[in-house]
C-alpha positions, 0 to 999 in steps of 0.5 A: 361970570356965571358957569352956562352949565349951572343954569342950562336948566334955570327955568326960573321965568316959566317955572310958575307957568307950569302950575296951570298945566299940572291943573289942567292935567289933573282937572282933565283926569278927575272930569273923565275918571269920575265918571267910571264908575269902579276901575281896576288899574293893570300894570306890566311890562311894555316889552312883552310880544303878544306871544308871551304868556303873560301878555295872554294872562293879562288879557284875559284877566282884563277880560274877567274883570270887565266882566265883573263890571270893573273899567280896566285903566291901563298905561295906554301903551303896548306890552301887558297895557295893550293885552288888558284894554285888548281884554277889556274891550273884547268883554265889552267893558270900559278900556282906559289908557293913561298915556305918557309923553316920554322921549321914547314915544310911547304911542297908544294901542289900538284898544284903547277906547277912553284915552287920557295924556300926561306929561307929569308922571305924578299926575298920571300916578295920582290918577290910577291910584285914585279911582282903582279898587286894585292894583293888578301887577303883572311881570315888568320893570321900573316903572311897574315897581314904581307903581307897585311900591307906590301903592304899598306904602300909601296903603302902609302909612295910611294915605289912601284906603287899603285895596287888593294889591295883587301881583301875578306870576309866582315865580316871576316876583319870588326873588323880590318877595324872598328879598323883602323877607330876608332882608328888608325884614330881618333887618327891621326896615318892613314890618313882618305884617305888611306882607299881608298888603299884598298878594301873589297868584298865578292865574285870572281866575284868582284875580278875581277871586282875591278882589271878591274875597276883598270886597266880600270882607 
């Protein structure tokens, strides 16, 4: 007698199915993204309220760089992906939300002008990293680490060019980073040199300054 609790889940009939979704949501990315043009992808924590520093330093970070003629792709939700496509937009730039269907909802914020939906994380990963000439990393939780150390060990192994990988707030990802050295370092599991992958900055500004720097090089 099989056990109900093994095959709650056997999705063995519709399984195939899914191939044509994950084809679409991929057709329908690369159809939009492509168009662009150069994109920066900003990353941060949801939970942040307009009155946070961060949520205004992302905000005017989307700001300059939209200025500087880059499309701001964002999560689409609120939090530091509504202060980037709220800065973008101001700057008359191109505002990009790639939004998730999660249990929790997550409804898109109100500056979003060019939205795209997801129901595969992975899809939606592919596309921010695919057409992004950085990654701008502000204060958030797993899902920002996911995307961060995503991108750092594609540039790592090689599988995508590198590009800036720009974390914000000094003291926010201190810990992290003292980890990464005193630890993952010394016990030989990160090489010494890819620190060099990425950067840390406090302020807009050197956003900017260290993407210029990047792309002068």
């Amino acid at each position: 007698m099989k056990n109900p609790k093994l095959f709650k889940n056997d999705f063995t009939k519709e399984e195939p199915w899914r191939i044509f979704r994950i084809m679409a949501e991929f057709v329908d990315g690369f159809d939009v993204l492509s168009k662009v043009g150069p994109a920066v992808s900003i990353f941060g924590s949801s939970r942040l309220k307009s009155t946070d520093k961060f949520y205004k330093i992302a905000q005017k970070t989307a700001y300059l760089l939209a200025k500087e003629g880059y499309a701001i792709i964002t999560g689409g939700g609120p939090g530091v992906m509504e202060a980037a496509n709220k800065g973008a937009k101001k700057a008359k730039g191109q505002s990009i939300g790639l939004n998730i269907q999660i249990p929790a909802e997550q409804k898109p914020n109100p500056y979003v002008e060019t939205l795209l939906d997801f129901h595969y994380f992975f899809c939606r990963k592919v596309m921010f990293v695919k057409y992004a000439k950085a990654f701008v990393i502000m204060p958030g939780g797993f899902g920002t680490l996911d995307e961060l150390f995503e991108s750092l060990n594609l540039i790592q192994t090689k599988r995508i060019e590198e590009f800036p990988v720009i974390l914000v707030g000094c003291d926010y990802w201190q810990g992290l980073i003292d980890w990464i050295k005193n630890t993952a370092i010394k016990r030989n599991c990160i090489p010494a040199q890819d620190l060099k992958i990425f950067s840390v900055v406090d302020e807009p500004e050197e956003v900017v300054k260290e993407i210029r720097k990047f792309y002068h090089k």
